[in-house]
N, C-alpha and C positions, 0 to 999 in steps of 0.2 A: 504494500500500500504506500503512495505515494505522502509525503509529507503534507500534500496541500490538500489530498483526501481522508488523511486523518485528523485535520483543521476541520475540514466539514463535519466528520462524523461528529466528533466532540462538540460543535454548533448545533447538528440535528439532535445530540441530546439535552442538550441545555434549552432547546427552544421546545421541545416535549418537555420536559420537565415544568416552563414557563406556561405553558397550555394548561396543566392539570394541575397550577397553584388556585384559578379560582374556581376551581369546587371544592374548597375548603370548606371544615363545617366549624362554626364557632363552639359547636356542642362538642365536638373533640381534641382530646390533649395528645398532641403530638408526642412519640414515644422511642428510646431507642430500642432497636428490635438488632438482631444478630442468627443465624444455622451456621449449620454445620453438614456437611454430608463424606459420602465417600463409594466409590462406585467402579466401572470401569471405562478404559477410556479407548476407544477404539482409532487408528489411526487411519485418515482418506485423503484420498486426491493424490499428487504424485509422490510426495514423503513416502507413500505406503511401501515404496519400492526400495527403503533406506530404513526406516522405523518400523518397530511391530507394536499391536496393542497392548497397552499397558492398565496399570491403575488412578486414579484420580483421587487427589486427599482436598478439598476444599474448604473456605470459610469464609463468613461476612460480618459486615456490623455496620448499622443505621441508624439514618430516623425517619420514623414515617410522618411525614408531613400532613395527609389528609387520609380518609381512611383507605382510599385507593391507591395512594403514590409513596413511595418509597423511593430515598436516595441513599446509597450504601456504600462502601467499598470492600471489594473480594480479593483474598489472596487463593491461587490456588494453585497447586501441585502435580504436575503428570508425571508419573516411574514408567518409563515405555524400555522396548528393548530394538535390537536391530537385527535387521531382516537378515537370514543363512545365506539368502546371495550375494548381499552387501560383505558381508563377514567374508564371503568365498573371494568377491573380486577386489577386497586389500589384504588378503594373504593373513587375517587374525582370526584367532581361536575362538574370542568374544566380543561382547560389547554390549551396553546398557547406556540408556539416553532418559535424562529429564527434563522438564520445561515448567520454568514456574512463571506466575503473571501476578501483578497488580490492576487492578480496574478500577474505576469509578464507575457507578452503574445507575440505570433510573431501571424502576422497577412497578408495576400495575398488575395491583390486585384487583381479583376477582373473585373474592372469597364471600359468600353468603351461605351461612349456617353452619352445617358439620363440613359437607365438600365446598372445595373453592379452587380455585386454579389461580395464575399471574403469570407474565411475558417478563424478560429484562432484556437490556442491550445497554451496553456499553464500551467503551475503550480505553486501551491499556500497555502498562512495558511487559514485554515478553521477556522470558532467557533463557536461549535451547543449550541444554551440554550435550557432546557428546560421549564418552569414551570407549578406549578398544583397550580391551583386559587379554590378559594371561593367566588363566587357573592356576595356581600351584598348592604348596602346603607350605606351613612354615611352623616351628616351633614354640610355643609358650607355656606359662606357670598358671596354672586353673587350681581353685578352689571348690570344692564341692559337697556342703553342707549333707545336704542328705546319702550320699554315699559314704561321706565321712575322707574322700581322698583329695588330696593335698600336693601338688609335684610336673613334673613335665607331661605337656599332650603335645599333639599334631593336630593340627585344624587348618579346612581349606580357607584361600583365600586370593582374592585376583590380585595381580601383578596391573598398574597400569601401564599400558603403552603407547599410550596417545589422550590428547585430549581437547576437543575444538568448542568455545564456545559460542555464542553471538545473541546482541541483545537486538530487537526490534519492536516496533508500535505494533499493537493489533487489535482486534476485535472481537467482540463476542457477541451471542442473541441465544436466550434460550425460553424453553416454555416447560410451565411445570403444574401438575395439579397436589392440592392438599387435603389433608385429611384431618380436622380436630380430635387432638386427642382429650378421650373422659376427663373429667377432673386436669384437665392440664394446663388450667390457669390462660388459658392462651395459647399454647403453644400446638403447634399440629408437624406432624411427619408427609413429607412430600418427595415425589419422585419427579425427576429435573432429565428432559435434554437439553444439551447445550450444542452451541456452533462454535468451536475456538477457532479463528484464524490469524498466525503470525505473520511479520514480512519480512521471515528467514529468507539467506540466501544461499545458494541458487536457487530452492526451492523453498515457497513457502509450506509451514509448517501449519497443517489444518487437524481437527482432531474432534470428536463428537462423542463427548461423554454422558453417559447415561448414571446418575448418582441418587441416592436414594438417604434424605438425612430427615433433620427435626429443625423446625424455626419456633420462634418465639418474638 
């Protein structure tokens, strides 16, 4: 994505955001609100030919403004791995890749009664690692309470042999529905897709996690 298209994006959410400040209600107290989730995170588009699907750890924290609009910011975490043919055509044994982000997000709820659903979109810093590992073993001193043993083991462990990072702008859009939980003060569990896209290069880095957490 182009610098002067993620100027826009971040314009398109500020003026959404400015759209749904007057249906405020003066009968509600804005509140801050925060989830949690974690899920899996599958990788698309041409990355897929370099990356494999991994896991997704994410988080947020708000305020909701009206009772439909929320403004947040998310961190969140991809563990992906890399693809057998990638590994085949540099000549290494492994490799493991993650991608984490910051975002600012506008967020609309659609939550009336027990079920509810909401949209968000926002934009963000990205940062892909990658690295190419070497399996080995290596020696250390372990403790071990419940066996009662004390002394040298061998335990596996990767070797790194490379390591490429690169930071980029990007974007996201997901949609997700809720569920109230009994007695939960508030709080409901909701299952979330998402659209990640970075502006890695040569390839940008896309990914489409499916997570499943608890908001409040």
């Amino acid at each position: 994505m182009a610098r002067g298209s993620c100027l826009r994006g971040c314009l398109l959410v500020a003026l959404l955001a400015a759209a749904a400040l007057p249906g405020w209600s003066q009968a509600f107290r804005p509140r801050w609100t925060g989830e949690v989730s974690f899920g899996v995170a599958p990788v698309v588009g041409g990355v897929g030919k370099h990356l494999a699907t991994g896991w997704e750890l994410n988080g947020a924290f708000g305020r909701r403004l009206t009772r439909s609009f929320t403004l947040e910011g998310e961190f969140a975490y991809d563990s992906l791995g890399v693809t057998a043919a990638a590994l085949r055509r540099l000549h290494v044994p492994a490799g493991a890749a993650d991608v984490w982000s910051l975002s600012p997000e506008a967020v609309w709820n659609f939550a009336r009664g027990r079920l509810g659903g909401y949209l968000r979109a926002g934009v963000g810093y990205y940062r892909r690692t990658v690295q190419f590992l070497q399996p080995t073993f290596a020696g250390t001193i372990i403790f071990d309470p419940w066996w009662g043993y004390f002394g040298p083991a061998i335990v596996p462990v990767n070797v790194v042999l490379g390591s490429v990072s690169e930071n980029a702008f990007g974007a996201n859009g997901g949609i997700g529905i809720t569920a109230r939980l009994p007695r939960g003060r508030g709080a409901r569990v909701f299952l979330e897709l998402d659209y990640r896209w970075a502006n890695t290069h040569p390839t940008a880095t896309t990914l489409l996690p499916v997570t499943l957490g608890i908001r409040w």
